[in-house]
Structures are given as C-alpha cells and as structure tokens.
TORKE-473751 format. One line per 8 residues: for each residue x, y, z of N, C-alpha, C. Coordinates in pm, whole numbers, plus 32768, in hexadecimal, padded with zeros to 4 digits. Example, Ala and Ser with C-alpha at 12.3 -4.5 7.8 and 13.67 -1.06 7.14 Angstrom:
8527:7DC7:830C:84CE:7E3E:830C:8528:7EB6:830C; 8505:7F1F:82C4:8557:7F96:82CA:850A:8003:8313
REM end
This chain:
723D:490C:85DC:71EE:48A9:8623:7164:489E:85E4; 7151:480F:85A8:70C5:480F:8596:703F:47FF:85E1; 6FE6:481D:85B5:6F59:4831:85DE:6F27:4796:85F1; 6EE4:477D:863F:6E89:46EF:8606:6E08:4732:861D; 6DAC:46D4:85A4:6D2F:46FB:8597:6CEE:4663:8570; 6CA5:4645:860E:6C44:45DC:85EB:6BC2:45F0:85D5; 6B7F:4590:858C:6ADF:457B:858E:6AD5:44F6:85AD; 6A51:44B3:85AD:6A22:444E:85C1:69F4:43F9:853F
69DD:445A:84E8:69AE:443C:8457:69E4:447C:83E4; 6A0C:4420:836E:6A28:4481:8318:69D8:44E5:82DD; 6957:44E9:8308:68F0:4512:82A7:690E:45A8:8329; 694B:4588:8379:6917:462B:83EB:69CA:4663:839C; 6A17:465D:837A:6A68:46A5:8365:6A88:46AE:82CC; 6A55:4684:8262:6A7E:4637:81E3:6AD6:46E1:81C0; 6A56:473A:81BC:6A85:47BC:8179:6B17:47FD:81A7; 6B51:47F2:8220:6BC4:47F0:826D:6C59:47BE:820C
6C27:470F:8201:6C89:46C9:81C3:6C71:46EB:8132; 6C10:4720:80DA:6C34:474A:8067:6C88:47D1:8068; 6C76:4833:80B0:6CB1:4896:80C1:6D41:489F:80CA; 6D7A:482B:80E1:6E0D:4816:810B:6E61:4827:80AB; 6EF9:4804:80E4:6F30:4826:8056:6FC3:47D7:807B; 6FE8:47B9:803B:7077:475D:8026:705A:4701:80A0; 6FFC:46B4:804F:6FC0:462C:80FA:7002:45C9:80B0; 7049:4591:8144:7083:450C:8156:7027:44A9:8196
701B:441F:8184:6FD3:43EF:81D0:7024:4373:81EB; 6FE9:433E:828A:7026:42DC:82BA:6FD6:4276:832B; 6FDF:421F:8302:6F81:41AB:8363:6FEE:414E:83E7; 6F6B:4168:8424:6F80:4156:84D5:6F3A:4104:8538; 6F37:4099:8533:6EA4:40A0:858A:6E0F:405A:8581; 6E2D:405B:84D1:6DB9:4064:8476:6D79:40B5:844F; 6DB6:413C:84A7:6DA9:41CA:8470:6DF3:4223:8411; 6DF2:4261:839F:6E24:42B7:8355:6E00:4331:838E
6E9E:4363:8376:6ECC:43F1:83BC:6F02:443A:8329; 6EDA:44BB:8339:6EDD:4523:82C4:6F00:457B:831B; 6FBF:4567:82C9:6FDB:45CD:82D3:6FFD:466B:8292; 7013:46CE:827C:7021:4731:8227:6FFC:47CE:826B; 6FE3:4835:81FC:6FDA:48BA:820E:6F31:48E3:8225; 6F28:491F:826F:6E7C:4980:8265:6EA7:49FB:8275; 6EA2:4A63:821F:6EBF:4AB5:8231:6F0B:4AE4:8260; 6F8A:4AAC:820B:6FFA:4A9E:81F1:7036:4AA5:829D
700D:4A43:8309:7028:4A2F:8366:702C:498D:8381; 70BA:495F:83A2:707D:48D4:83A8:701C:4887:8440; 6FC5:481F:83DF:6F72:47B7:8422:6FB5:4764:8431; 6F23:4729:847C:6F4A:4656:848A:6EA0:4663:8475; 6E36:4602:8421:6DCA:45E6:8416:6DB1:4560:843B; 6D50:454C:848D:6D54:4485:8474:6C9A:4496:84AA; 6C55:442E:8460:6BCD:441B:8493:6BE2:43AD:8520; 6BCA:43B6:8563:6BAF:4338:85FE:6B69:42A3:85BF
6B0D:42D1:859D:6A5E:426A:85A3:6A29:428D:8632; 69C1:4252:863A:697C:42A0:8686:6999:4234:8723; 696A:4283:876B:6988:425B:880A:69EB:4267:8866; 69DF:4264:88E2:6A4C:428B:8932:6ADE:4227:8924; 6AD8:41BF:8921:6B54:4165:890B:6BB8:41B8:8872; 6B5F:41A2:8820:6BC4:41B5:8792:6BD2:424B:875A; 6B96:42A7:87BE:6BC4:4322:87EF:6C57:4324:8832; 6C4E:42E0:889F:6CEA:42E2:88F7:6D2D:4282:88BC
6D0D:4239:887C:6D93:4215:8837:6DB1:4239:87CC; 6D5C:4289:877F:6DA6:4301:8725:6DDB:4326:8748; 6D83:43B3:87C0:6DC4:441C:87D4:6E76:43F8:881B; 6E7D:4384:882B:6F1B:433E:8890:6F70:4368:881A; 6F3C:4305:87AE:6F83:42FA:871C:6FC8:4386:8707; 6F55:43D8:86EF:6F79:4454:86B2:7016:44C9:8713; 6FB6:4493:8785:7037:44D0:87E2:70DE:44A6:87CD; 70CB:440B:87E8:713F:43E4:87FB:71AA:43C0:8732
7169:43AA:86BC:7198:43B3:8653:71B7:4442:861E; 716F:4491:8655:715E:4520:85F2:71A6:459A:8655; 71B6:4575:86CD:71F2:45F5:8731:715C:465F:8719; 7112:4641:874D:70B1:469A:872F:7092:46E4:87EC; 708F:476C:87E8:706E:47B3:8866:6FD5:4802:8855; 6FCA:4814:8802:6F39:4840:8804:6EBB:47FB:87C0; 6E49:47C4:87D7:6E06:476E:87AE:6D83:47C5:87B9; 6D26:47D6:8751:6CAA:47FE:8738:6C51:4764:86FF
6BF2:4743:8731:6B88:470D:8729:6AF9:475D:86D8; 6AC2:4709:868F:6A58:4753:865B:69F7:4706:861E; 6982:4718:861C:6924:46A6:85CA:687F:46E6:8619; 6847:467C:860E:67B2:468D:8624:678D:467B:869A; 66FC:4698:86EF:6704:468E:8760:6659:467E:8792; 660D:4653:87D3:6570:467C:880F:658F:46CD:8863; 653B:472B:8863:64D4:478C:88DE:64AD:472E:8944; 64D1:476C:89B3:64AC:475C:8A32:646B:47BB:8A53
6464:4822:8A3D:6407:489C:8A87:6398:48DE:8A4E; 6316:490B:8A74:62C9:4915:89D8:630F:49AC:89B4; 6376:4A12:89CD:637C:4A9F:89A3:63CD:4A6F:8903; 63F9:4A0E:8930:6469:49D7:88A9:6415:49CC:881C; 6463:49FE:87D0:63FE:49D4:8730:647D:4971:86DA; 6428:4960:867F:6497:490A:85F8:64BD:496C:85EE; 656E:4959:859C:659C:4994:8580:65F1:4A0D:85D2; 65CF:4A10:8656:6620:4A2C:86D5:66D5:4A02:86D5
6713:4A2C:8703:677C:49EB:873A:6779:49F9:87DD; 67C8:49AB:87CB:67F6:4984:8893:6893:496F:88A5; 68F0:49C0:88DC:6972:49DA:8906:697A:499B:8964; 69A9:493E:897D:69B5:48EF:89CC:6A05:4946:8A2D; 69F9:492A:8AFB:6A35:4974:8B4A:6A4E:4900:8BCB; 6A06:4872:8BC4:6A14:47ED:8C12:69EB:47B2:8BDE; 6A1A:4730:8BB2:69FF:46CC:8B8E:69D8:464E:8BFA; 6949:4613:8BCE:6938:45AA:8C57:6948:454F:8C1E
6963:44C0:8C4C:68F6:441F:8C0A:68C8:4410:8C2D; 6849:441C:8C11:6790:4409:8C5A:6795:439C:8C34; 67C9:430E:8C38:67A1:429B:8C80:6832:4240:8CE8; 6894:42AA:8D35:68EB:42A4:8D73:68AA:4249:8DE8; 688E:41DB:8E29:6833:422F:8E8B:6870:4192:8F1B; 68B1:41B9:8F46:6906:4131:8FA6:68E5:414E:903C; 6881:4164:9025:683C:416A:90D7:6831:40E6:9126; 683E:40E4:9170:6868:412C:91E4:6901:4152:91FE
6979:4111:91B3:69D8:4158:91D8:6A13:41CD:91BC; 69CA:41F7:914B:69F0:427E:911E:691C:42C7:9107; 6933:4338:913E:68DF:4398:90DC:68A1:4380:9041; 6811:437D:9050:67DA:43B6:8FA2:6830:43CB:8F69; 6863:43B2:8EE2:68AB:43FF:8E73:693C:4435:8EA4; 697A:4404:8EFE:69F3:4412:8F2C:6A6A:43BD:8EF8; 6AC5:43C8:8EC3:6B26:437D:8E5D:6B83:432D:8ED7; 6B5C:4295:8F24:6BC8:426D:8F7F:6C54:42BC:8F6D
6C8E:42AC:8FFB:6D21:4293:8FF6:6D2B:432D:8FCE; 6D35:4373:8F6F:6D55:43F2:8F7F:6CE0:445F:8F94; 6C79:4432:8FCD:6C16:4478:902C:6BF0:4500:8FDD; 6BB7:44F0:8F4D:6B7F:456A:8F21:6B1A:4554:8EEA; 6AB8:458C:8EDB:6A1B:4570:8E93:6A2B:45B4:8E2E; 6AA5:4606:8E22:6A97:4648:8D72:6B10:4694:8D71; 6B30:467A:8CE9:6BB2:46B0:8C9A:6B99:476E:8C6A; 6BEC:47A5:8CA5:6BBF:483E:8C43:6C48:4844:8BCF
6BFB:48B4:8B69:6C1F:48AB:8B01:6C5D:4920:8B19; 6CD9:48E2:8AC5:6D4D:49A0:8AC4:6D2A:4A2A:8ABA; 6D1D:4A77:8B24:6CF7:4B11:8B30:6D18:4B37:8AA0; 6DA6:4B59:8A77:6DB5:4B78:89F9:6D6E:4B55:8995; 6D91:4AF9:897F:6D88:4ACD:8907:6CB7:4AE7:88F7; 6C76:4AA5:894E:6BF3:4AC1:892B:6BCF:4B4D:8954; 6C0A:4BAB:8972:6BED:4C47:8949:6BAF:4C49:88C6; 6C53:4C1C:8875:6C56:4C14:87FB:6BFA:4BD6:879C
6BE1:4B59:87D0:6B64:4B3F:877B:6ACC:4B51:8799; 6ACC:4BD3:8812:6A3F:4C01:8830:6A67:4C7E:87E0; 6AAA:4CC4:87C2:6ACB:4D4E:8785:6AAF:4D11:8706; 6AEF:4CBE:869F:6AD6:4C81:8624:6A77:4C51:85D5; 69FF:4BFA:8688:6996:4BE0:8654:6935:4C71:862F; 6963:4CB6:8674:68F5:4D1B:8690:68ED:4D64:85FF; 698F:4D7B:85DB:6993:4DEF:8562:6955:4D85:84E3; 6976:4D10:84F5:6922:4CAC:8490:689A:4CD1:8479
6864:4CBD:84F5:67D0:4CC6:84EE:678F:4D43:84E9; 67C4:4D8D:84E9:67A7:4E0B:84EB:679A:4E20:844B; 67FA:4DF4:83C6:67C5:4DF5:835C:6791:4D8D:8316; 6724:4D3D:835F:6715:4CA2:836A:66A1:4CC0:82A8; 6695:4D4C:8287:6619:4D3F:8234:6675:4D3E:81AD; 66E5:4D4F:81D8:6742:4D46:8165:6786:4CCB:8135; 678C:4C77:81A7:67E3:4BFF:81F0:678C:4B7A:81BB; 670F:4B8C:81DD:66B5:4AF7:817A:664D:4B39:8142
6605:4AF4:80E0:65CC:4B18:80B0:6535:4AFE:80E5; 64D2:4B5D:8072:6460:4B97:80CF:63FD:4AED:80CA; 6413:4AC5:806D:63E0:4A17:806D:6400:49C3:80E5; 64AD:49BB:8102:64C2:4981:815E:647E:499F:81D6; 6474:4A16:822E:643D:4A5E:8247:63AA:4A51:828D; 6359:4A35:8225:62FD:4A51:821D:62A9:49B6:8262; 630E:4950:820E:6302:48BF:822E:62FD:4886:82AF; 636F:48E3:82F9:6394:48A0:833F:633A:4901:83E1
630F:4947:83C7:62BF:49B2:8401:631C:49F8:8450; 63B5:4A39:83F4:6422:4AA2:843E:63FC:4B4D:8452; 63FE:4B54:84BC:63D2:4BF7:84AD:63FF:4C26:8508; 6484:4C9C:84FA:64A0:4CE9:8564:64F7:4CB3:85AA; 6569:4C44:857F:65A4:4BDA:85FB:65E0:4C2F:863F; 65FC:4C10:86B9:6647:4C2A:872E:66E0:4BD6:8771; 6741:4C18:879D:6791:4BA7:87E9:676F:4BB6:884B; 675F:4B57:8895:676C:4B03:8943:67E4:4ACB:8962
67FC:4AE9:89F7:6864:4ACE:8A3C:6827:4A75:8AA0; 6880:4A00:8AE5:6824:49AE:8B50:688E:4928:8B31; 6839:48DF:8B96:6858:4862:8BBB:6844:480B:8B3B; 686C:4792:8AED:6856:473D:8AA9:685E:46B4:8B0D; 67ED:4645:8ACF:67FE:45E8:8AEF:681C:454C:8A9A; 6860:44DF:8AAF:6890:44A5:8A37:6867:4419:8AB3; 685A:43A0:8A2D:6815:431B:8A53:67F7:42F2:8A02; 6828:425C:8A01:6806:4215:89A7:6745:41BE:89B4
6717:424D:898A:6671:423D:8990:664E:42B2:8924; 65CD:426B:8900:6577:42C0:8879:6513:42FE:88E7; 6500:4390:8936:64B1:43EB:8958:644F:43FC:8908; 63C0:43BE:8920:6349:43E6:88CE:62DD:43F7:8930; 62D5:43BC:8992:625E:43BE:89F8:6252:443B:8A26; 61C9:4481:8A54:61C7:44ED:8AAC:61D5:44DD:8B3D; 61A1:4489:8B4D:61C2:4438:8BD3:628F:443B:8C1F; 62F5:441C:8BAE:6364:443A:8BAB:63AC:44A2:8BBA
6364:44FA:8B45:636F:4592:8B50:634D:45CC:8BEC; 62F8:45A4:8C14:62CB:45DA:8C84:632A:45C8:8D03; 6351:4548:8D01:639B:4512:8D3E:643A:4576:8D57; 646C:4574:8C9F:6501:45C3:8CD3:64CF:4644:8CF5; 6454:46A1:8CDB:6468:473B:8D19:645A:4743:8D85; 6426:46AB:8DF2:6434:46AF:8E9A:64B6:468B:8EA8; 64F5:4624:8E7C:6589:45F4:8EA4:65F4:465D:8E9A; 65BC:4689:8DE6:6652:46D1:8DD4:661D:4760:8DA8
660A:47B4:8DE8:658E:4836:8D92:65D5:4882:8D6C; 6691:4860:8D5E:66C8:48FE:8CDA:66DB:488A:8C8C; 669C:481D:8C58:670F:47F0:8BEA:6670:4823:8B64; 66AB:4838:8B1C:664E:4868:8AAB:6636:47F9:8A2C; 667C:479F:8A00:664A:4756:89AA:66CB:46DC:89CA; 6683:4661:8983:66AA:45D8:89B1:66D4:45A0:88F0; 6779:4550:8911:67BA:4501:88A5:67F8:44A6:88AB; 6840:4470:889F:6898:43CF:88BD:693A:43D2:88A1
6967:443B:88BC:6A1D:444C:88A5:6A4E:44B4:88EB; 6A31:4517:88E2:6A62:459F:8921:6AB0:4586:89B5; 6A44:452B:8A18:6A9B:4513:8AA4:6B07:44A6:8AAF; 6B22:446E:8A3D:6B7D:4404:8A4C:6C18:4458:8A08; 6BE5:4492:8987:6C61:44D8:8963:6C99:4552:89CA; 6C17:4596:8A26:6C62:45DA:8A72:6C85:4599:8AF9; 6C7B:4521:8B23:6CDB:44E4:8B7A:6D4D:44A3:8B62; 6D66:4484:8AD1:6E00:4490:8A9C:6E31:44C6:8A98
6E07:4556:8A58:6E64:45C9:8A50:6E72:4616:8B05; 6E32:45F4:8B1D:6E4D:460F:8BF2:6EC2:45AB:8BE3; 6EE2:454B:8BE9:6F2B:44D8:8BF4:6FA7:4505:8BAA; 6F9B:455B:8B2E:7046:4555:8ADD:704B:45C0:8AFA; 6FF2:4644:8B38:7018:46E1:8B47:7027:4707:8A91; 6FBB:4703:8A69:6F65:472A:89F9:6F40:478A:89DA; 6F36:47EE:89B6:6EBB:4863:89D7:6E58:482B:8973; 6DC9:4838:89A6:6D78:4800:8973:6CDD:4863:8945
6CA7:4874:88F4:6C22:48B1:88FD:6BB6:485F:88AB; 6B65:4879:8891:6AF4:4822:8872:6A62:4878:8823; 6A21:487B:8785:69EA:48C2:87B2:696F:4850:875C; 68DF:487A:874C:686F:4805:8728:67F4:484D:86EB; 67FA:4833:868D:674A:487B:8623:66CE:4812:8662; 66B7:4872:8699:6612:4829:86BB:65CF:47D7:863B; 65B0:478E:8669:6577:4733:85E8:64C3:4738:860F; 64B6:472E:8691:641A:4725:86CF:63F6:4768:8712
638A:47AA:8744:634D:47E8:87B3:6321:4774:8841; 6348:479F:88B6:6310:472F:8911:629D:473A:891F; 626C:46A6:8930:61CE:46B8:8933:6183:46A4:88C2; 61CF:46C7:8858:6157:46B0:87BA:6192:4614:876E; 611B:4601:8739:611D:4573:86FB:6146:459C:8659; 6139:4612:862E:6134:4628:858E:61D3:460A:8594; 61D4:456D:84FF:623E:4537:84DE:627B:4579:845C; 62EB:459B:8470:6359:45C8:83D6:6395:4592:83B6
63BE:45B5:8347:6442:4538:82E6:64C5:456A:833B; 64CF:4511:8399:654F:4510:83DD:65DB:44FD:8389; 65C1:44DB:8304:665A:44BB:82CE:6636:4549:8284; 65E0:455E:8243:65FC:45ED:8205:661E:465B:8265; 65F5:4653:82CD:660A:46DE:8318:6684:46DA:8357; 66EC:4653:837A:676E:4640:8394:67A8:4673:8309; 6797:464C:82CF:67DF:4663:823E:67D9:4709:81F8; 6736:4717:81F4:6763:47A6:81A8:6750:4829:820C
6728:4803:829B:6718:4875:82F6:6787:4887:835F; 67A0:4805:83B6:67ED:4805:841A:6871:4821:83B6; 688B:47C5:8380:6914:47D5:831D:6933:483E:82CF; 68C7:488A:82AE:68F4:4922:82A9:68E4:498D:82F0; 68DD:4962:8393:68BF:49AB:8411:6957:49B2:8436; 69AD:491F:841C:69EC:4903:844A:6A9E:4951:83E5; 6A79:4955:8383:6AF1:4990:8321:6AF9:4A23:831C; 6A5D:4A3B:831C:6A58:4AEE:836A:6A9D:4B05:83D6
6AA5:4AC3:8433:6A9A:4B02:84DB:6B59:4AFC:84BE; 6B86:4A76:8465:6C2B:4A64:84A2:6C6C:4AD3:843E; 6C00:4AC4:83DD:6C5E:4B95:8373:6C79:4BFB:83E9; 6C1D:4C00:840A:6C2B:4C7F:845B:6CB9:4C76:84D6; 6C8D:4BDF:851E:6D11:4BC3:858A:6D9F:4BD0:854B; 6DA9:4B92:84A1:6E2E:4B95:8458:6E3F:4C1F:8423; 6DE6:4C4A:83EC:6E26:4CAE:838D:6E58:4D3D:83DE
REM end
C-alpha cells in the first residue's frame, strides 16, 4: 500500500521527488501524480497548488486513483504564537478552517451538517512523524548548512504539537494574530490546505498526519525569500523527517 505525500508547492517538496526512484507519472485533474519508490518503499507524490479547494480535490484524486490509506501533508506554515521560531515544526493534532464561519446556524468554525469545528489527525501515524521530526532535528547542524542557517535566523529548532489552522487568507496583521490566540488558543501556526485534505481523508477513512516548517515568527515584520526557504529548507525538512518514517 502506498503512501501519499502532498505539498502545496513544488518548491516545499522538490528534494522528496528527486529522491525517488522508478517514478511513474500520471495526470489527473490538471495535477501530476508521481508515482514510485522512497526508500525503497512505495509513494504517491502530487503538489495541490495552493488553497483549500485544489487541496480537496487532490487530495480526492489521490485517494480514489492510487488506493492510497495513509496520507502525510507537508510544506510551509506562519507562527501564530510568539514561543514559535523559523525553522520550528508543528505536528499537526486538529485541524481548523479559520474562515468556516455560518452563524447563526451553526457555531464559529464549525463544518455544517456534520457538526465538527476540527478534524484530528491519526494518533499513529503522527506519533510517527513527531518521533521523526524530533530525531531530524536533533542533528539539524548536520542536516543544513551553517549559511542556510544563519540566513534564515535557525537555531536550536524544536517540534510542536497543536492545533493547525487552514483558510483561504494571507495572515499578516497583528491585529489577526491576536484575534486567532482568543478564538482558537491551541492552534499554533496558520496555512491554506491542511483542513481541507484532512476533511477528506475523515470522509474516505484515511489516516492522515500533517506536519509544517515555520517559515515566520508571529508578530515580526522581517521579510525572507519565501521561495528559497520552501525550496532549500522546508524541502529538506521535509525528505529528512520521511527517511526516518521509511527507512
């Protein structure tokens, strides 16, 4: 049984899909799906694009063409909390959509009709990728280099466990920030896919986990090369953490 492994961008997983090995590929959707070996275990790879819609209708794709039962998510993410640094991860443990919001007949952030404000992510399986991230980061001085590093102001990362929140919205205001740690005060950093793929995989009985490289600190304005740090940080946050889950 294969794995699926989405991102949102090619630039958050590139190092992943070079790593592969006897890849097939096949278009779906308007999406290309890569399939093949990681360590010498087989995948399913496919990028989304970004946002909650062309998230779930990937993640549908991937389910229903590929027989896929376990699905890992991974890519970039903002800080919501100020303890969070770049270069953090966050294990996803609920997934919300912080802009759900059909009041008065339903609750804040409550998903109509099947009455949940948030999806949790498979006990198992995200053990596994809190145990993985950890032994990753733990030799993180070996893992990028002291430039990257240095650039990106990484020191000491940590994994976090917590709430994620997903919406099709760009989080930059402090005013906002402020906002989700009264509404929602375990979710730890905010992205645009994570809650849609895990209300599909609720929907096909999926096991699902999720995990996200801090890209920002909440609260600070200092701007980074967002395509470099998807590309040569998250994307090798992201090929580290699944060695460890495969091998």
């Amino acid at each position: 049984m294969s794995l699926g492994i989405m991102s949102a961008m090619p630039e958050e997983i590139n190092s992943v899909l070079n790593a592969m090995t006897s890849v097939s590929s096949a278009v779906h959707g308007n999406r290309t799906f890569y399939k093949g070996l990681l360590y010498k275990k087989p995948v399913v790879l496919v990028f989304s694009n970004w946002g909650k819609v062309a998230a779930a209708t990937t993640a549908t794709q991937l389910i229903q063409s590929f027989n896929i039962k376990k699905l890992i998510f991974t890519g970039v993410a903002g800080a919501l909390q100020e303890h969070l640094n770049i270069g953090d991860v966050v294990v996803g443990k609920h997934l919300y959509q912080h802009d759900m919001d059909a009041r008065p007949l339903y609750e804040q952030f409550e998903i109509p009709i099947i009455k949940k404000k948030f999806f949790k992510t498979d006990v198992s399986l995200t053990k596994e990728l809190v145990k993985a991230s950890e032994a990753y980061l733990q030799a993180i001085p070996n893992n990028l280099s002291h430039t990257l590093s240095s650039e990106f102001g990484i020191t000491n990362p940590k994994v976090f466990t917590g709430g994620i929140a997903s919406g099709d919205q760009f989080i930059s205001s402090i005013e906002k920030i402020e906002q989700f740690n009264k509404n929602l005060p375990d979710v730890l950093c905010v992205e645009m896919e994570g809650a849609a793929v895990a209300q599909v995989c609720f929907d096909y009985k999926v096991c699902f986990a999720i995990m996200r490289t801090l890209s920002d600190k909440a609260k600070a304005n200092a701007s980074i090369d967002f395509q470099k740090f998807a590309k040569q940080v998250a994307s090798t946050y992201a090929l580290g953490i699944l060695e460890k889950i495969l091998m």
